[in-house]
Every structure is written in C-alpha cells, then in structure tokens.
VOSE-842026 format. One line per field, with one value per residue (C-alpha): residue number from 1; residue in one letter; x, y, z. Coordinates in steps of 0.001 Angstrom, whole numbers. Layout:
BEGIN
nr NUM	...
rest A	...
X X	...
Y Y	...
Z Z	...
// end
This chain:
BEGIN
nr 1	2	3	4	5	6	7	8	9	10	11	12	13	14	15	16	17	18	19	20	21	22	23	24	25	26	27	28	29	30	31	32	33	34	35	36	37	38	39	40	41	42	43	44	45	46	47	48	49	50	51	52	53	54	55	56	57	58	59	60	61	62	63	64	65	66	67	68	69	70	71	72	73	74	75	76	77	78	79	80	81	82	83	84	85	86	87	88	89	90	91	92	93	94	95	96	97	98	99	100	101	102	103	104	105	106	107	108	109	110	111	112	113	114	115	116	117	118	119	120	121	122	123	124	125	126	127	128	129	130	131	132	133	134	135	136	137	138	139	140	141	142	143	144	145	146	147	148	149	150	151	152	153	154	155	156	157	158	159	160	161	162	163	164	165	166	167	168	169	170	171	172	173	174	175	176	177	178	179	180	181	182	183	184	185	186	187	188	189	190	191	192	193	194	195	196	197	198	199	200	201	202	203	204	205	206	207	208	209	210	211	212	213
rest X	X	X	X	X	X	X	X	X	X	X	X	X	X	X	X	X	X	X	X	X	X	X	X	X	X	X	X	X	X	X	X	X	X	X	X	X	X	X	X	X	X	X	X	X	X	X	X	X	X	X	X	X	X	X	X	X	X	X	X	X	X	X	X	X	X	X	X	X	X	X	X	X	X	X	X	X	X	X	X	X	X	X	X	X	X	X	X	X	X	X	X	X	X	X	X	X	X	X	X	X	X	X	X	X	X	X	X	X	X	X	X	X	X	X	X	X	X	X	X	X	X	X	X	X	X	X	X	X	X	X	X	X	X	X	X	X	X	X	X	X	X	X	X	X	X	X	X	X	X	X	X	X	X	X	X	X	X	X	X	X	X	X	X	X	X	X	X	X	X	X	X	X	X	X	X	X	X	X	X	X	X	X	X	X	X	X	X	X	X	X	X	X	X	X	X	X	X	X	X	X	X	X	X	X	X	X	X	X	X	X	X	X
X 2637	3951	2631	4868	6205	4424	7157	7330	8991	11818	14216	13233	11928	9141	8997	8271	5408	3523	4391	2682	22	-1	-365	-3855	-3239	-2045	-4673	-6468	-3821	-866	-2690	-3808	567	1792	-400	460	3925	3653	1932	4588	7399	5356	3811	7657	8672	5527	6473	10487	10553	8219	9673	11046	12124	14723	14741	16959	16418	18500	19759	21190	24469	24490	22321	21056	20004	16517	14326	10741	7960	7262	3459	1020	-98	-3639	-4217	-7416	-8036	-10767	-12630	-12869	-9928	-7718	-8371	-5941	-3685	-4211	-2446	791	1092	-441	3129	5205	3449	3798	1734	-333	-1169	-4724	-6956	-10108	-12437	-13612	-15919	-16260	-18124	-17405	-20389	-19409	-21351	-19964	-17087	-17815	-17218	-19901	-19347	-21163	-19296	-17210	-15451	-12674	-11291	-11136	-7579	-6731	-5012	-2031	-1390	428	-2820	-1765	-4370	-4459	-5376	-5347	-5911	-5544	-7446	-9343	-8015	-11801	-12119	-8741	-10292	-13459	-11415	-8790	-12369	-13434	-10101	-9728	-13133	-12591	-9629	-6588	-3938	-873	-2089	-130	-1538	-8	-1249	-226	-697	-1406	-2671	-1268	-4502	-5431	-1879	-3085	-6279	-4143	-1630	-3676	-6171	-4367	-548	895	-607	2220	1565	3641	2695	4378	3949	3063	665	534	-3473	-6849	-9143	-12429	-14120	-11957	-9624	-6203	-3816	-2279	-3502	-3997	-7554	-10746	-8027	-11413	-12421	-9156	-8279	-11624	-12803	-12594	-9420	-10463	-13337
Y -12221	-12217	-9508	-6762	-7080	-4155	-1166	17	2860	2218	4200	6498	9404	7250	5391	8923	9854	6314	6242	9076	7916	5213	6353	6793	10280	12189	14700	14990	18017	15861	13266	15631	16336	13255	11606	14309	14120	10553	10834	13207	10516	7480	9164	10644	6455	5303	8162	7201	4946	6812	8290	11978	14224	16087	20054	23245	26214	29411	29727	33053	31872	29336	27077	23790	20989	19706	16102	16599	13782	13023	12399	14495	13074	13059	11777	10308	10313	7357	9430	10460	9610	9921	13761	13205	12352	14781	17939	16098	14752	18274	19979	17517	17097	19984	22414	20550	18056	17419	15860	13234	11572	8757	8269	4975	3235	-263	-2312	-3449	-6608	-8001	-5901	-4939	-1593	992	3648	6813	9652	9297	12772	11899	14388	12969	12383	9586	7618	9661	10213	9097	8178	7975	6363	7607	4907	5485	1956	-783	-3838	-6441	-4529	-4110	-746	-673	-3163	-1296	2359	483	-746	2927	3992	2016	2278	6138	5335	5456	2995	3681	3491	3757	3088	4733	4281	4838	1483	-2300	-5386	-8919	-9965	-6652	-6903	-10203	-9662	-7013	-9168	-11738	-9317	-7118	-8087	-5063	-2578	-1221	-449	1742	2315	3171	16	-3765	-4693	-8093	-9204	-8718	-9176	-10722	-7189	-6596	-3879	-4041	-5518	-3002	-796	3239	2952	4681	7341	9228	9852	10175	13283	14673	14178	17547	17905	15817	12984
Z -8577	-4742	-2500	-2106	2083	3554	4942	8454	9637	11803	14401	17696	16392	14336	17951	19409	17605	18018	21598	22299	19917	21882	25415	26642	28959	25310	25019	21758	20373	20987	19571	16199	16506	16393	13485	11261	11900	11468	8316	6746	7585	6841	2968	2509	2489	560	-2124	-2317	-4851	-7391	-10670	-10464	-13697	-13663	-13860	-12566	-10569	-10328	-6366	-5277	-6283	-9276	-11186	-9559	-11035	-8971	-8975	-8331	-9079	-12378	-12163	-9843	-6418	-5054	-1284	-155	3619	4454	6673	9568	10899	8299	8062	11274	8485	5574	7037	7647	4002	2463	4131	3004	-886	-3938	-4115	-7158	-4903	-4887	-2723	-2548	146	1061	3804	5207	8387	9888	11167	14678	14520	10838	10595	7065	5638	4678	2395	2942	961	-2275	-3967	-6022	-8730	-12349	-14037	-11784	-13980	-14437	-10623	-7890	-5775	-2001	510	4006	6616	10287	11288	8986	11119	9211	5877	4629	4708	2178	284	-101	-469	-3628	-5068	-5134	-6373	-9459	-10466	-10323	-13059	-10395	-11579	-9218	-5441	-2593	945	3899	7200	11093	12579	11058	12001	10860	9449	7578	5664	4953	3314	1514	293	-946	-2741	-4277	-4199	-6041	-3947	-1813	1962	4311	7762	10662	12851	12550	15668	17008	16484	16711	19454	18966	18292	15414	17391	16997	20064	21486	19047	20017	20666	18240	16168	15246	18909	19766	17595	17413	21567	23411	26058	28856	27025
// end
C-alpha cells in the first residue's frame, strides 16, 4: 500500500511558534512555550480525521447536540524531549486521556536507537495511540517507539512531531506506510552527524538547560 504523504502545519501562527523554536537567543521557557503550543496545534491535525460519536449536552439555554472521539486516546512522549510535548496535547485531549513512556537514547557514533524505559498502560488496542516526537531525524527512534507500540497491542498510531527530516519520513514511509505522521515542519537534510539542517538544535537541552546554558 502507498505511504500516507506526511502533514505539515501550515500558516503564520504555526510559523510563530517554530520561529521562535528556531532561534538560538529563545531562552529555555519560551522554548518549553512554544513546543507545547506547537504540540496542541500539530496533535489537534493528527487527531482530525479520527471517528467521533455523536452525543448531547444541556447548555443554559437549549439542548445541543455534541461530537467527541469515539475511541480513547493515549499519548506517548519518546523521552526526554518529548515531555516538551506532553503538556500541550494533555490541554488540548479529554480528560480520559491517558498517558505512556517511552524512553529512548541515540548512539552518536551509529545513530541507532537505545531504549532504556518502556511504561505503557494495557488496552491499547482500542485507542487512539498518539506518538510524541520532538525531532524526527534518521526516523529510528519512531521505528524503534511503533515496534514498542504494537507489540504492547496498539493498533491505531498516530505520530506527531515538531520538526522532520526528509530522510526520517523516508524510513517511515517505506517501513510502515500506514502510519500517519503530522509535524509541524519538513527540514531540508541531514548533516553528516545525523542532525537535522537547519533544525532547532538538541530540543532536550534546549527545554531542560537553565536560563542562560
């Protein structure tokens, strides 16, 4: 089956938020700002398409019909810097929402993936599972993460992420093709370390580095 086209956001206020993502001199509570906005807008467009069922409320004036998601949604930050991530998409989710973890490490010499922490609730398989990816570079750390996901029974993953590289969405596409990826923008390259051109930098020292690091 063809891959899906991966979905960036588009417009200035999405430009906003990775500008100043972007620019070295934003301090790391900017920084911490902007990715969670970004990750409210970018997990609002993975989530559009997904089924909703129909219900009604009582407003102070009349009845109301309402659409809320059919199926419950769990989001797994790839730590650390997805945590950058999780707040955003916790204000914009329903209250059921629940939440797993995956911590991951990339060897800077092979560029491979390590995984040093898996918690993932049970009951996957009925859930919206949502994947929260700072960076997605050589795409082996999503590889590794939608590994971990389906063998913890999740069946419908979505991956949402801040900022892409050509060759990550690659790997993606080619491995798993119905895996649908939202992020809010498409970089131009890597460079020979692996880092993605032009890229924001580490995200994980970049939200987590005192004022002034």
């Amino acid at each position: 089956m063809p891959a899906r086209p991966p979905v960036q956001l588009s417009g200035a206020l999405a430009g906003e938020h990775v500008a100043r993502l972007r620019d070295a001199a934003t301090a790391p509570p900017a920084f911490r700002r902007a990715a969670q906005a970004l990750a409210a807008m970018v997990v609002a467009e993975a989530l559009r398409g997904i089924d909703g069922r129909e219900g009604r409320v009582t407003t102070p004036v009349a009845e109301a019909v309402t659409i809320r998601p059919a199926r419950r949604v769990t989001v797994v930050p790839v730590l650390r810097a997805g945590l950058g991530l999780l707040q955003g998409a916790l204000d914009l989710l329903p209250e059921s929402t629940r939440v797993g973890f995956l911590g991951m490490s990339r060897d800077e010499r092979t560029l491979q993936p390590r995984t040093y922490m898996r918690s993932l609730p049970g009951g996957l398989g009925d859930d919206e599972v949502v994947l929260l990816e700072v960076m997605i570079a050589t795409g082996g750390s999503s590889l590794a993460a939608l590994d971990a996901l389906r063998r913890a029974g999740a069946r419908r993953i979505h991956i949402a992420g801040l900022i892409a590289a050509p060759e990550g969405l690659a790997v993606l596409a080619a491995a798993e093709p119905e895996v649908p990826v939202t992020v809010a923008a498409i970089d131009e390259r890597l460079d020979e370390r692996g880092f993605i051109v032009p890229g924001l930098g580490d995200a994980g020292d970049r939200l987590y580095a005192e004022d002034g690091a």
